[in-house]
Backbone as numpy.savetxt, mean C-alpha at the origin, in Angstrom:
# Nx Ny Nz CAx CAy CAz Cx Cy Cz
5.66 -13.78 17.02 4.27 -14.26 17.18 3.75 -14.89 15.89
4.19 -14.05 14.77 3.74 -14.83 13.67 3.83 -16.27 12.63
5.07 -16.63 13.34 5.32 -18.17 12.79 4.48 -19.17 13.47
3.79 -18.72 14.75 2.73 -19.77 15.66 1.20 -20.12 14.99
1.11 -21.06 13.67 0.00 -21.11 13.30 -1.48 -21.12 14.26
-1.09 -21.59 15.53 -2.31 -21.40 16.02 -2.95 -19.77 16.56
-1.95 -19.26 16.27 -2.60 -17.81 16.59 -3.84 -17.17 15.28
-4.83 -16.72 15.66 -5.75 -16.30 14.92 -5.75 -14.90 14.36
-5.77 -14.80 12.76 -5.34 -13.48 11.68 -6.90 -12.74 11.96
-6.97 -11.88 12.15 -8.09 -10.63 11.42 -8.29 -9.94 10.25
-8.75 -10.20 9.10 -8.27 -8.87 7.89 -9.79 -7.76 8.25
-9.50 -6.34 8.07 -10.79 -5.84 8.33 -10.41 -4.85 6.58
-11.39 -5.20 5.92 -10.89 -4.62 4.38 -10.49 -5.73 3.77
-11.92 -6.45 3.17 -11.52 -7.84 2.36 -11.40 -7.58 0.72
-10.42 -6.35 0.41 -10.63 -6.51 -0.80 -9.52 -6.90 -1.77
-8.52 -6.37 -2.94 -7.72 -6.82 -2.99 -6.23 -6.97 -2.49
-6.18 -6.18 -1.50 -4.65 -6.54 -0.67 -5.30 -6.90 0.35
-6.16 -6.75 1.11 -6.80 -7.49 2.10 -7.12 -9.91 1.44
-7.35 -9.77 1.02 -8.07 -10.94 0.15 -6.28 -11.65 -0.23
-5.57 -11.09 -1.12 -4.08 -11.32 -1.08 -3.30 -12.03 0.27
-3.68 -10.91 1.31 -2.65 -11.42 2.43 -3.54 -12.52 2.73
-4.97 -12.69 3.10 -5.73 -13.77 3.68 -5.19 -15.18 2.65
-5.08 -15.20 1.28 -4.71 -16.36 0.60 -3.49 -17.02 0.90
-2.31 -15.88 1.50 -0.94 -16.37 1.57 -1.18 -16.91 2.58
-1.25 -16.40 4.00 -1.11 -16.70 4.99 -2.35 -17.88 5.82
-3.51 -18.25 4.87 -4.23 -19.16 4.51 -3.00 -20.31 4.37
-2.34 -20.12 3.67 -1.67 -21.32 3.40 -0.84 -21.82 4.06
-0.16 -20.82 4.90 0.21 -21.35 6.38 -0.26 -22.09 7.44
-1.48 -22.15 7.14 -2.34 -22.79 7.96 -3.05 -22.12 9.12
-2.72 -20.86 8.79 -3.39 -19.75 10.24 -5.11 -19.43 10.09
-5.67 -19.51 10.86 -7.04 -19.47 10.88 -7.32 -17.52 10.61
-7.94 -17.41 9.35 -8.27 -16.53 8.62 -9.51 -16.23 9.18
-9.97 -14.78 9.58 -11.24 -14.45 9.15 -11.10 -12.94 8.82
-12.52 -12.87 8.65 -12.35 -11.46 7.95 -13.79 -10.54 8.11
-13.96 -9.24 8.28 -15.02 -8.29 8.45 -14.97 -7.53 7.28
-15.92 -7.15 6.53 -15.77 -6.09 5.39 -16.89 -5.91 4.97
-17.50 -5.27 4.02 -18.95 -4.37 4.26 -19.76 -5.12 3.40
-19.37 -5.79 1.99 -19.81 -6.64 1.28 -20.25 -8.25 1.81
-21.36 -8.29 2.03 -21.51 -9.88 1.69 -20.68 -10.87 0.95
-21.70 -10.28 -0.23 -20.27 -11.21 -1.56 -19.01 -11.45 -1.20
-18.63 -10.44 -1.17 -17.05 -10.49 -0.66 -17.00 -11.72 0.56
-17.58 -11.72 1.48 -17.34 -12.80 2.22 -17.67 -14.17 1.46
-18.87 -14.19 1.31 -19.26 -15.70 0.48 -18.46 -16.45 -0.32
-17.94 -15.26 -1.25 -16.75 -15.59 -2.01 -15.35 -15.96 -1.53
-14.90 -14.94 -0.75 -13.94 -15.96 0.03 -14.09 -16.77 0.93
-14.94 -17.74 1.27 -15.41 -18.75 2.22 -15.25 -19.88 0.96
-16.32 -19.70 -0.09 -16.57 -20.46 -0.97 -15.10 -21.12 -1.73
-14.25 -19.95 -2.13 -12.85 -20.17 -2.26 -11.89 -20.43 -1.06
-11.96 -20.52 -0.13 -11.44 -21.56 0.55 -9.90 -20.19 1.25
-10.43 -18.53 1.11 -9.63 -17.47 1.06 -10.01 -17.54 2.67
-10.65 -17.68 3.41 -10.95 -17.37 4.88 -12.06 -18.38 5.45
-11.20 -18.26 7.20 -12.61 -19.35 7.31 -13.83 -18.87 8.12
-13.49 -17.44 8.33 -15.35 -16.67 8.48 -14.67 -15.71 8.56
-16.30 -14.98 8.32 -16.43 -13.25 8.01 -17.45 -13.27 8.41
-17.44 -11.77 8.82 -19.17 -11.03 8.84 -18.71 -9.31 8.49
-20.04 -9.11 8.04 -20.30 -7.86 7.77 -20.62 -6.93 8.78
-20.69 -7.19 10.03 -21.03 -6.33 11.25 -19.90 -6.72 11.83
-19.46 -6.07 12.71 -18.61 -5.83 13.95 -18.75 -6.88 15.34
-18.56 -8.34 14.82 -18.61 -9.58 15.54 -17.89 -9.38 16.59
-18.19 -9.32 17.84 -17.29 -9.22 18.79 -16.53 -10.76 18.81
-17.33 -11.76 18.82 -16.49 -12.80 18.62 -14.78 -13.22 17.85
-15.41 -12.77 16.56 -14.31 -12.71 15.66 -13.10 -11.79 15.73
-13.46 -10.67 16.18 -12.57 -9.32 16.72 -11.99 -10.18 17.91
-12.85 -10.14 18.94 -12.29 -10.32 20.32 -10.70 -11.41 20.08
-10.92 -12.62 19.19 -10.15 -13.35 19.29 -9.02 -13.41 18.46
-9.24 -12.43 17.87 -7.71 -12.08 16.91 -6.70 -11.65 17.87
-5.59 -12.33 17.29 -4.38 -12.02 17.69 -3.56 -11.22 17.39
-3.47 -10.88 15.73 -2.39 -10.24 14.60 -4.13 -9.54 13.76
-4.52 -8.28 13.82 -5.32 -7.44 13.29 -4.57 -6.87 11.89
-5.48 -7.29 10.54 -4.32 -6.36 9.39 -5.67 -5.58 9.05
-5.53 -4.29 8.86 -6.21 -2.69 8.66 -5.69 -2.93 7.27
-7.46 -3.25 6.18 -6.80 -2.76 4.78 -8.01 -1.55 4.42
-7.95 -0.87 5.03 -8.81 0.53 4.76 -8.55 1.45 4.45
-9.42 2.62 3.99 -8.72 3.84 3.68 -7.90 4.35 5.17
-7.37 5.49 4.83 -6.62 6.24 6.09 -7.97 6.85 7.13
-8.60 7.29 6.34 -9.70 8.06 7.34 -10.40 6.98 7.94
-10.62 5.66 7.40 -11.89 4.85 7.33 -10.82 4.30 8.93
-9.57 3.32 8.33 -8.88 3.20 9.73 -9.09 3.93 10.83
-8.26 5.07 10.93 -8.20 6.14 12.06 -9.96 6.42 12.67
-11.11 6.24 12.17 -12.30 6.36 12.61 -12.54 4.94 13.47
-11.82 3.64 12.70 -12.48 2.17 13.53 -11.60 2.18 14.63
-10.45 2.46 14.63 -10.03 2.16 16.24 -10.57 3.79 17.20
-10.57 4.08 16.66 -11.49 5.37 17.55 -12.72 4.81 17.97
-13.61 4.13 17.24 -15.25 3.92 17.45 -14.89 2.36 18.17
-13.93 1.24 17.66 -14.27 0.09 18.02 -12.86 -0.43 19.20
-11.73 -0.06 19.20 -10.83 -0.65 19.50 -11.44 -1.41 20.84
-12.43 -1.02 21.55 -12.25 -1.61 22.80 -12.79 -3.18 22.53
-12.90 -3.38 21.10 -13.44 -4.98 20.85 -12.08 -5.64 20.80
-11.11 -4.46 20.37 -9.69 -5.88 20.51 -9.25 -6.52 21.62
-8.82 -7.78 21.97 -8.71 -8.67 23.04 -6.97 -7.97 23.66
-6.56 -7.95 24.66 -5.84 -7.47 25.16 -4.40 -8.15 24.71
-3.43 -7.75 24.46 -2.65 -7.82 23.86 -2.12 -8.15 22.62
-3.32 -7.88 22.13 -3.52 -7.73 19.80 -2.43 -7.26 19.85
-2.04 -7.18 18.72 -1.03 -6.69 17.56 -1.82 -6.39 16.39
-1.60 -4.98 15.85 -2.72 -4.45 15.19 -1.74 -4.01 13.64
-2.02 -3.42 12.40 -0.96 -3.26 11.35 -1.71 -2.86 10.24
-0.95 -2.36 9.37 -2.07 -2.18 8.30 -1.06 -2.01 7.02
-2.17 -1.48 5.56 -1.84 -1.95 4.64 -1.45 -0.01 4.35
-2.29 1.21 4.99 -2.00 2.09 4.08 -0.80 2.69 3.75
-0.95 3.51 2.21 -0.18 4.20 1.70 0.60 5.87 2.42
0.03 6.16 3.05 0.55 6.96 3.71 0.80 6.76 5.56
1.58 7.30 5.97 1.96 6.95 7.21 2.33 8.10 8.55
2.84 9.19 8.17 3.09 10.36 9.09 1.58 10.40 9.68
0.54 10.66 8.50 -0.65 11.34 9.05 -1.56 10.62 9.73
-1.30 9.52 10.04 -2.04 8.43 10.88 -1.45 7.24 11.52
0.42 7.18 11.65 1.01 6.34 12.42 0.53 6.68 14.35
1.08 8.70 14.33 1.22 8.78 15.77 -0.39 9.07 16.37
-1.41 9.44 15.37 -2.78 9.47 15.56 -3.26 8.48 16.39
-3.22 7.36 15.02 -3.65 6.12 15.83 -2.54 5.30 17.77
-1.83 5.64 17.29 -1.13 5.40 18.35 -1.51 5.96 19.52
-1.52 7.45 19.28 -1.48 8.58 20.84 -2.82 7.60 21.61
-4.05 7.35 20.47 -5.03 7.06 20.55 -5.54 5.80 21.38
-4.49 4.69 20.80 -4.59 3.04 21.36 -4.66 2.58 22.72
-5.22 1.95 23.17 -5.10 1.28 24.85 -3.66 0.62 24.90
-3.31 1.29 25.99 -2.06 0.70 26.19 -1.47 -0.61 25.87
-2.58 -1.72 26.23 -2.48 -2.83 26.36 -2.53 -3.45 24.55
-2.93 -3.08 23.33 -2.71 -3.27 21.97 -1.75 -2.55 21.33
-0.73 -2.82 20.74 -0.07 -1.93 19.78 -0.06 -2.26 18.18
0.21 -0.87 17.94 -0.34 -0.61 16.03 1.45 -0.77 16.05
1.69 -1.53 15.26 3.06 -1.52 13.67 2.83 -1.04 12.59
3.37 -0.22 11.74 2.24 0.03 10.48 3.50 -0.67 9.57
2.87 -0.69 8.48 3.23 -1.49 7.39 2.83 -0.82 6.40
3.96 -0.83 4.99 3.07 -0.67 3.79 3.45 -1.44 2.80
2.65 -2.47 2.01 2.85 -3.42 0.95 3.22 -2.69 -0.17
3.82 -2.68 -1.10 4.43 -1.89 -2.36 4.36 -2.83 -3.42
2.59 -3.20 -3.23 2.15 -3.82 -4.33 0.48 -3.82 -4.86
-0.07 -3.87 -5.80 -1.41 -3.62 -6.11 -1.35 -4.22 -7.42
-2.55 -3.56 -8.21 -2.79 -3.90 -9.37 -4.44 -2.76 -9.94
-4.42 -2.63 -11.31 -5.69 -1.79 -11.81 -6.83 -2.30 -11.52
-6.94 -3.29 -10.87 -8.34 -3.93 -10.16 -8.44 -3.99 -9.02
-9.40 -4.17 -8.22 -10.01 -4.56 -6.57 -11.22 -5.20 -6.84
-11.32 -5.77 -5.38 -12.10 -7.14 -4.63 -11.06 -7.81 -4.87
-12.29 -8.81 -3.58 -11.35 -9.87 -3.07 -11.17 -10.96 -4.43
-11.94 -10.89 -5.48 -12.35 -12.02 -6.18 -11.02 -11.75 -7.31
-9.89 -10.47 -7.23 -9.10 -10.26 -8.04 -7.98 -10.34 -7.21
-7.81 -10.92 -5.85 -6.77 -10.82 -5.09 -6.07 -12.52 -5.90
-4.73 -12.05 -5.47 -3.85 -13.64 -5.73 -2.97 -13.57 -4.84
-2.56 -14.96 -4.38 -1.05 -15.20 -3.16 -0.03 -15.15 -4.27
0.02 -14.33 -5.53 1.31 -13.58 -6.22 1.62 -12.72 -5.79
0.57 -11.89 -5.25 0.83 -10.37 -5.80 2.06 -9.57 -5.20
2.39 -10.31 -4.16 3.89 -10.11 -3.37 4.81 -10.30 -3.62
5.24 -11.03 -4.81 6.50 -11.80 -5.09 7.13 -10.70 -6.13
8.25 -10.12 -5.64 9.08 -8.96 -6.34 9.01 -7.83 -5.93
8.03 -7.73 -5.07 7.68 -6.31 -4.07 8.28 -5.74 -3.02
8.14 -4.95 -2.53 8.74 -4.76 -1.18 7.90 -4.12 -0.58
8.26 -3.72 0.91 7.71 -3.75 2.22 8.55 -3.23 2.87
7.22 -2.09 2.92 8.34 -1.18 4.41 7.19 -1.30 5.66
8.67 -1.41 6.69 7.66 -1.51 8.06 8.50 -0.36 8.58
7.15 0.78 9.33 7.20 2.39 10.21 7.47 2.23 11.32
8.27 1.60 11.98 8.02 1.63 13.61 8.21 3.22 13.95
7.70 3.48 15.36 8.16 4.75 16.18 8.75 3.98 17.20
8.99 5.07 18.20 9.59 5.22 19.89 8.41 4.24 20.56
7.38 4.27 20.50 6.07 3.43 20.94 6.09 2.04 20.79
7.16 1.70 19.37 7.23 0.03 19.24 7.71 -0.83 19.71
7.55 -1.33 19.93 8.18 -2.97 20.91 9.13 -3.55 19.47
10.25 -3.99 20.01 11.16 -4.77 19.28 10.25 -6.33 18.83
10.02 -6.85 19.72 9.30 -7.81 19.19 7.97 -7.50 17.81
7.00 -6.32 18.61 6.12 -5.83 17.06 6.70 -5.56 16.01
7.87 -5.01 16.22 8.59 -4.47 15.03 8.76 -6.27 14.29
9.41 -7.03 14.60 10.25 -8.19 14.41 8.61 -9.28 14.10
7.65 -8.83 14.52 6.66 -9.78 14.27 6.01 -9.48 12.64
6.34 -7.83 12.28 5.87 -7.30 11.01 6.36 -7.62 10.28
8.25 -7.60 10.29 8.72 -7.62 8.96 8.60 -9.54 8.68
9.03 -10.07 9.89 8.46 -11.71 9.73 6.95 -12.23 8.49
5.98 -11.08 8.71 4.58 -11.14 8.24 5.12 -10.78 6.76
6.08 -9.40 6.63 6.40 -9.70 5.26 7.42 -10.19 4.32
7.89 -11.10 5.31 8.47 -12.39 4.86 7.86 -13.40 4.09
6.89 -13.84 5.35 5.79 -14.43 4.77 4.82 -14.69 3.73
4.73 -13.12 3.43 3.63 -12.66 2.31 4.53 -13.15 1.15
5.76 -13.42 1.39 6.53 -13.58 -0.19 7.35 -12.03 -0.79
7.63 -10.95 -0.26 8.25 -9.60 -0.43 9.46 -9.96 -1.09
9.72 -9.40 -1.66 11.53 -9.88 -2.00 12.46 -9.34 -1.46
11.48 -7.91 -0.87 12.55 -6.98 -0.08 11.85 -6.22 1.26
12.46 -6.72 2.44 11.24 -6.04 3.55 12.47 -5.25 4.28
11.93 -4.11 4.54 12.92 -3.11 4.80 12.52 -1.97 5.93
12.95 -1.42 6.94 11.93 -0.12 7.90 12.39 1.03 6.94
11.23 2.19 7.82 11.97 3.21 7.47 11.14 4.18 8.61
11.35 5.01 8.93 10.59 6.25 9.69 9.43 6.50 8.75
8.57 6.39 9.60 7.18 7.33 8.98 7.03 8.29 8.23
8.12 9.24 8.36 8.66 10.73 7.52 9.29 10.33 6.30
10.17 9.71 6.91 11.20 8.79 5.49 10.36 8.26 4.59
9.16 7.70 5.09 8.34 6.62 4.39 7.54 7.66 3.20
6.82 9.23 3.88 6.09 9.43 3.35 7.07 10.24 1.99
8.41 10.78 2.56 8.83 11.74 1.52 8.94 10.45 -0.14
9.67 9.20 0.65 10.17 7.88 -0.24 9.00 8.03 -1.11
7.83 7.56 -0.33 6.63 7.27 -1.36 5.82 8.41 -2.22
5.82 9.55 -1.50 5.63 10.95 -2.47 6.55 11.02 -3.96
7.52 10.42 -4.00 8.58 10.50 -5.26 7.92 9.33 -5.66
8.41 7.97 -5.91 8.70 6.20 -5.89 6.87 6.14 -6.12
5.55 6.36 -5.80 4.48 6.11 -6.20 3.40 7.19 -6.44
3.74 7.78 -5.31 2.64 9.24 -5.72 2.89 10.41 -6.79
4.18 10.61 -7.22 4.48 11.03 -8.19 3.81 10.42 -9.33
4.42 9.61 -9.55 4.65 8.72 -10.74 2.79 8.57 -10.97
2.24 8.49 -10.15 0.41 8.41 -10.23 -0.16 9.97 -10.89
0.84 11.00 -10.37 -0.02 12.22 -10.83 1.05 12.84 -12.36
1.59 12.28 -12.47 2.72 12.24 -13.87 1.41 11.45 -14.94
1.21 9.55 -14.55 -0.04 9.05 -15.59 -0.99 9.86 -15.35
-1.53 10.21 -14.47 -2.71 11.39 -14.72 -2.61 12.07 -15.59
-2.01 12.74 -15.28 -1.15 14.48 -16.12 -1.04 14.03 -17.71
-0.75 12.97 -18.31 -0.10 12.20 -19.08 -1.69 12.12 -19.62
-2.50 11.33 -19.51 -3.69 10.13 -19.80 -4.43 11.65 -20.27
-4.05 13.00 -19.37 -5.27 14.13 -19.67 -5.18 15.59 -20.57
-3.94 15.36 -20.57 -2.96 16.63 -21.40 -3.66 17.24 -22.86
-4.24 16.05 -23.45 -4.28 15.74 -25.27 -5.41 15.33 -24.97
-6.69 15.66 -25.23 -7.75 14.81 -25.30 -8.26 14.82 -27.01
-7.06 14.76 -28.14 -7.42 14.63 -29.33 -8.00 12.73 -29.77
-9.11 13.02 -30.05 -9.83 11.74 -30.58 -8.95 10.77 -31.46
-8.94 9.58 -30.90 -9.05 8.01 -31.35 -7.81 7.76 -31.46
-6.26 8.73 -30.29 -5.42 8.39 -30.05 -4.90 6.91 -29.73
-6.23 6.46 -29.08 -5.46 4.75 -28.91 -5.54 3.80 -30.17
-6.04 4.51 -31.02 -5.70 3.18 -32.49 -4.55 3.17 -32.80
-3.54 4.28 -32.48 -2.27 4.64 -32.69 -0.63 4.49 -32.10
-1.17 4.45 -30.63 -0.29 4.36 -29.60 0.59 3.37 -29.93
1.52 3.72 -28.74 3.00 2.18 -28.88 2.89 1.74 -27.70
3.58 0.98 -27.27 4.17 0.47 -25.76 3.96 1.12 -24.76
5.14 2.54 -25.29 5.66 3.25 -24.69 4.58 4.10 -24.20
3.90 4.41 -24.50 2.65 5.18 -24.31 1.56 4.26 -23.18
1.73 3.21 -23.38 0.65 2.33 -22.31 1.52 2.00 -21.02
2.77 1.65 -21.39 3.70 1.68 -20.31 3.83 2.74 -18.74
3.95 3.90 -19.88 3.49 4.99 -18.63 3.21 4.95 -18.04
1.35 4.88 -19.16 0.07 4.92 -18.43 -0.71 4.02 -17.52
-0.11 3.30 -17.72 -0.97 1.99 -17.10 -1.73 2.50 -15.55
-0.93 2.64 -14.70 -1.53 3.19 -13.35 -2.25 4.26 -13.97
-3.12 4.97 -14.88 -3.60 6.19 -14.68 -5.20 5.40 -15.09
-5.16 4.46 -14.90 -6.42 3.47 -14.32 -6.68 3.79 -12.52
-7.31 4.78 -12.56 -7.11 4.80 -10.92 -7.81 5.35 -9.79
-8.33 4.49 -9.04 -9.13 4.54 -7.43 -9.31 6.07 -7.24
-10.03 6.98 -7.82 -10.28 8.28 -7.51 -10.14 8.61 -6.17
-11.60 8.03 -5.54 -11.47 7.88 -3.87 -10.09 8.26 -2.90
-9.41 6.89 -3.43 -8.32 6.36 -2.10 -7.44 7.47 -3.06
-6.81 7.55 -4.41 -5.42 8.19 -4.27 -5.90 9.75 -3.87
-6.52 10.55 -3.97 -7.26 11.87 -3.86 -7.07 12.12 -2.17
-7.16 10.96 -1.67 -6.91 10.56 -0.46 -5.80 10.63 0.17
-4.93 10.01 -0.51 -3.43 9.97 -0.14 -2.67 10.70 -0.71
-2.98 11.79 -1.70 -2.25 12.71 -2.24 -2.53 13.91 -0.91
-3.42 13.99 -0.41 -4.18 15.11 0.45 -3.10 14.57 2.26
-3.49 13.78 2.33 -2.77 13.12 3.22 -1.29 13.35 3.41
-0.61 13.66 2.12 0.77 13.70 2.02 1.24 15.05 1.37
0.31 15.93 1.28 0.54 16.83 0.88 2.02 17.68 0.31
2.24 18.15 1.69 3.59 18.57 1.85 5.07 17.77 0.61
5.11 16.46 1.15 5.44 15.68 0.80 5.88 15.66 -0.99
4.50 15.43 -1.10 3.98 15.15 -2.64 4.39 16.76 -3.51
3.77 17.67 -2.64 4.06 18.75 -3.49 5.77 19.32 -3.98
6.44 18.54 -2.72 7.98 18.80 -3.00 9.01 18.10 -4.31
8.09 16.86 -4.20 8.09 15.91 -5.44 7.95 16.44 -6.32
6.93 17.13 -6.97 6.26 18.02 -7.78 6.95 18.67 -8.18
7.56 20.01 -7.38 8.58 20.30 -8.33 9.87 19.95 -8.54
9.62 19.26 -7.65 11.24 18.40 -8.25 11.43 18.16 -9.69
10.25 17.49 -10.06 10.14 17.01 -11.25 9.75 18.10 -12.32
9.17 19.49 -12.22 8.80 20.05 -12.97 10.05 20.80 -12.93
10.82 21.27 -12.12 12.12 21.83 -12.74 13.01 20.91 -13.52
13.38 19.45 -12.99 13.62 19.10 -14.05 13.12 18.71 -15.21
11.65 18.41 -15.48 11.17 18.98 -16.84 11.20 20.13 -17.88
11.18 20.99 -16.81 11.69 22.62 -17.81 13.51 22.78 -18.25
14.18 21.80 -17.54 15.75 21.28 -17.87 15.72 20.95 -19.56
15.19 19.82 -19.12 14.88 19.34 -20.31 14.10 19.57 -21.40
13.14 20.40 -21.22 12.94 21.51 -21.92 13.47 22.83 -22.68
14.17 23.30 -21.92 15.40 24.22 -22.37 16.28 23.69 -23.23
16.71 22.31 -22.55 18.06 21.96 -23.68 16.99 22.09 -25.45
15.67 21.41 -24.90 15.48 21.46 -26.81 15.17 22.74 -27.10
14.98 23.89 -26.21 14.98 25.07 -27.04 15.92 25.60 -27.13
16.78 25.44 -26.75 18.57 25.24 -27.41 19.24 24.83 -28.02
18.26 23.53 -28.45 19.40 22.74 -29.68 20.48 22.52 -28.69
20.54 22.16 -27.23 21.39 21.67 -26.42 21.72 19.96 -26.47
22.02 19.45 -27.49 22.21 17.90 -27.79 22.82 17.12 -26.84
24.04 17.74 -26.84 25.26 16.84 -25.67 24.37 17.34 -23.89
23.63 18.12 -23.84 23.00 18.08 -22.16 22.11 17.04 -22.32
21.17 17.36 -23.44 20.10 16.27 -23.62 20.60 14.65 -23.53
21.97 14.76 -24.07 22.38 13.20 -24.14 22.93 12.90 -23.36
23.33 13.80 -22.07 23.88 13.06 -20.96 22.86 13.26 -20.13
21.19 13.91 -19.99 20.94 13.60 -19.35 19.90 12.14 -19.16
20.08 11.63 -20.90 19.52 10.52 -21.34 20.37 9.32 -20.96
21.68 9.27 -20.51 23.14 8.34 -20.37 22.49 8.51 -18.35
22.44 9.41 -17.97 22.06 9.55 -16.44 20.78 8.72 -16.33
19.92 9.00 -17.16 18.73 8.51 -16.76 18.50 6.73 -17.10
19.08 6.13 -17.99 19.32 5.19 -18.26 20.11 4.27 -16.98
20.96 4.95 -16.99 21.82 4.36 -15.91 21.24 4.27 -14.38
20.86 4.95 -13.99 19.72 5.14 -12.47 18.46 3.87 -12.91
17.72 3.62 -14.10 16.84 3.26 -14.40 17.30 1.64 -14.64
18.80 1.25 -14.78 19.29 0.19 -14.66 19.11 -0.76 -13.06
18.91 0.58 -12.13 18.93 0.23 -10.46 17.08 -0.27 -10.20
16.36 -0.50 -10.82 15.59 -0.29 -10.45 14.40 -1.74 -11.20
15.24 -1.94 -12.23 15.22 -3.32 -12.98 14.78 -4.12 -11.86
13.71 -5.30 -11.60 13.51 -6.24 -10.71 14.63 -7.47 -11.01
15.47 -8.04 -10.59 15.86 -9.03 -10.03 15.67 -10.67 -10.41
């Protein structure tokens, strides 16, 4: 469905991965619009040439005639609009979205849907320390990847219309995985690694550390710039998940811990030769 420019995009969540996909696929020539709670946000992407209408209310017009619906909302905020609105989607939508977690709101929204629309979920494995639409770019995809969740509920074609979409977007790598698969993958691969810069950014609160710092120290940290709201959100969401991560990593921190209260050199240095080497796989391309 998605290579047919005349079919009409929906974004509902115009901010920066919402605002992103509208610029790429703008350039395809697919007729863009968009719903999101900000004014500005619309004006601005009209004015920039990011969509060719929006409204801030629940246009049946604009809804009704979407074809391909992309959900860039929180998890709760989603799972509440097709509960309160779905009956505005036109009968045989294709519906998808952007969030970070997926077990706790793939079969929700689904059990939930009119027969006649189906949800694909999707998750982009890309962002940045800013939002709005006015910080979105048709980059922000290029080196990223993309996993698409199908279940038992998906149509081969939805499935085949998603990963097409993140083709499109520019992904370098678009890939499925199970919803379960997805959430344990991303509990290690992003949600970790978010409550590690936390943990990191809050440990030491000794004064005027950043006149001092190296690289290596901002490198870390960089993500611990971060969306209170939404990750608080998706850590809760993934609970289970996340917490298994957790200690994954804290036993092997106390590993590595031990060797230096051992004066254990040769463990420490092979597990520095291991870690190097895994960290070679992961280098972008």
């Amino acid at each position: 469905m998605i290579v047919d420019v005349s079919k009409k995009i929906l974004i509902v969540g115009l901010g920066l991965l919402g605002g992103s996909y509208a610029r790429v696929l703008k350039r395809f020539g697919f007729h863009i619009s968009a719903i999101t709670l900000d004014q500005s946000s619309i004006d601005y992407a009209i004015k920039e040439n990011i969509i060719d209408e929006g409204s801030t209310e629940l246009d049946k017009k604009i809804i009704g005639e979407a074809d391909l619906v992309i959900f860039a909302l929180y998890p709760h905020v989603f799972v509440e609009w097709i509960e309160k609105n779905q009956q505005l989607l036109k009968s045989g939508a294709l519906i998808t979205d952007v969030t970070g977690v997926k077990g706790s709101i793939v079969y929700t929204i689904q059990d939930m849907l009119r027969p006649d629309v189906e949800f694909i979920a999707a998750h982009p494995m890309a962002g940045r320390e800013v939002s709005g639409v006015e910080n979105s770019t048709d980059k922000l995809f290029i080196g990223a990847n993309y996993i698409v969740t199908p279940t038992e509920k998906n149509t081969p074609e939805a499935i085949q219309t998603c990963l097409e979409l993140g083709r499109l977007l520019g992904f370098s790598n678009v890939a499925t995985l199970s919803p379960e698969d997805h959430d344990e993958m991303i509990g290690f691969l992003s949600q970790l690694t978010h409550c590690i810069a936390i943990t990191l950014m809050t440990c030491n609160d000794k004064e005027d550390m950043q006149k001092f710092t190296g690289d290596s120290f901002r490198d870390l940290t960089r993500i611990a710039r971060i969306n209170d709201q939404m990750w608080s959100e998706l850590f809760v969401a993934n609970k289970t998940a996340l917490l298994n991560q957790m200690d994954l990593f804290i036993n092997k921190f106390n590993e590595l811990k031990t060797m230096l209260e051992t004066d254990d050199i040769d463990a420490m240095r092979s597990m520095m030769r291991h870690s190097t080497e895994r960290r070679a796989l992961f280098d972008k391309k």
